[in-house]
C-alpha positions as CSV (number, residue, x, y, z in Angstrom):
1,X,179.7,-64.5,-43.1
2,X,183.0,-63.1,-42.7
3,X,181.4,-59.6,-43.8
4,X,179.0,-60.1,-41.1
5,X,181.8,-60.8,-38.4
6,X,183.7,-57.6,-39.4
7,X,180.2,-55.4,-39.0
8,X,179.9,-56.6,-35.6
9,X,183.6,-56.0,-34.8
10,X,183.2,-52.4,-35.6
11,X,179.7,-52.2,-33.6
12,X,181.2,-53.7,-30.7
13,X,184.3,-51.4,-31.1
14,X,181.7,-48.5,-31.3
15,X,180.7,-49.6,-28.1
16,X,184.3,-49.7,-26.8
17,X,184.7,-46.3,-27.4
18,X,181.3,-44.8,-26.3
19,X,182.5,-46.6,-23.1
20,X,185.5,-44.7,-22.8
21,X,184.0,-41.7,-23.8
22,X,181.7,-42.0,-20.8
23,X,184.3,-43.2,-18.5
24,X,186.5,-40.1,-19.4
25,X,184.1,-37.6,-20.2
26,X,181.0,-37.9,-18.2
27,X,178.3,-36.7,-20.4
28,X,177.0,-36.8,-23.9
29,X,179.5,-34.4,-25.8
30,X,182.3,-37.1,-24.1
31,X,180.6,-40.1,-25.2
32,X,179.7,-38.1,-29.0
33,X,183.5,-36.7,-28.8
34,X,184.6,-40.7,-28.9
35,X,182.3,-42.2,-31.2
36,X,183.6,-39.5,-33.2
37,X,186.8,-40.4,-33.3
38,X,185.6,-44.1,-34.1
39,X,185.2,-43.2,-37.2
40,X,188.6,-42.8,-38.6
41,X,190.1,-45.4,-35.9
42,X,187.2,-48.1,-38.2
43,X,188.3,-46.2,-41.8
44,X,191.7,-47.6,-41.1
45,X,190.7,-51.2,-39.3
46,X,188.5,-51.4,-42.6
47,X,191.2,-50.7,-45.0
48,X,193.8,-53.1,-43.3
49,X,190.3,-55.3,-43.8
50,X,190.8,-54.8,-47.9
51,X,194.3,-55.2,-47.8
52,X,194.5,-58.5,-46.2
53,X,191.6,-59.5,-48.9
54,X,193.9,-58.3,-51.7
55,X,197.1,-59.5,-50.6
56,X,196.6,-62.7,-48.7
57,X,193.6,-64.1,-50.2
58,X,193.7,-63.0,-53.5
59,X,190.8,-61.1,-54.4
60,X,191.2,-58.1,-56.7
61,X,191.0,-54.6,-55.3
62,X,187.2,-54.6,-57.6
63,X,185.7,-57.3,-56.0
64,X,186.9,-56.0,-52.3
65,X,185.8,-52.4,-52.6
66,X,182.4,-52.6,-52.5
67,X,183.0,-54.7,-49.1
68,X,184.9,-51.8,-47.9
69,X,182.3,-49.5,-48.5
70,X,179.5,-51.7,-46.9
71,X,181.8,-52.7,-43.7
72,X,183.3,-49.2,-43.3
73,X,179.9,-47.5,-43.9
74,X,177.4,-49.5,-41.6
75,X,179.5,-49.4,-38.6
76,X,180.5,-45.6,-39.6
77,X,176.9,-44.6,-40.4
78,X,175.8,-45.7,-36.7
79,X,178.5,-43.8,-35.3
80,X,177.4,-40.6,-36.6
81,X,173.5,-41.0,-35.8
82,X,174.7,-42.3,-32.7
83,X,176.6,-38.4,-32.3
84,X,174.5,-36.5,-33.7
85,X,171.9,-38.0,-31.1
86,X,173.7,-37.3,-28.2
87,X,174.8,-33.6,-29.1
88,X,171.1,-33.1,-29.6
89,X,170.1,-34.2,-26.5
């Protein structure tokens, strides 16, 4: 469930920033330009993710990476259809 809750953190984070990306840029290559940079902005929301899992409640670094893959990757994997979209249009 938790794993869930974080998936739809970073989609409605996405969503954040394609809204600034509009607001500031206007058109597509603004709203692609900020999804872009989503992606490294979620990388590190993801790992601070992990490292509250290993540190605080004790799960070992192999049992929380292959959540890090799955919450980074879904969210980030969006993102970059979600660009490549817009800069094709």
């Amino acid at each position: 469930m938790h794993m869930l809750l974080v998936i739809l953190a970073g989609l409605v984070l996405l969503g954040v920033f394609a809204l600034f990306g509009k607001l500031w840029g206007g058109d597509a290559a603004g709203i692609a330009l900020a999804v872009r940079y989503f992606v490294p902005v979620w990388l590190l929301v993801a790992l601070t993710n992990m490292w509250v899992g290993v540190t605080k409640a004790g799960y070992g670094v192999s049992e929380e990476l292959p959540i890090l893959l799955v919450v980074f990757a879904v969210p980030a994997a969006i993102a970059g259809f979600a660009a490549w979209l817009l800069l094709k249009s």
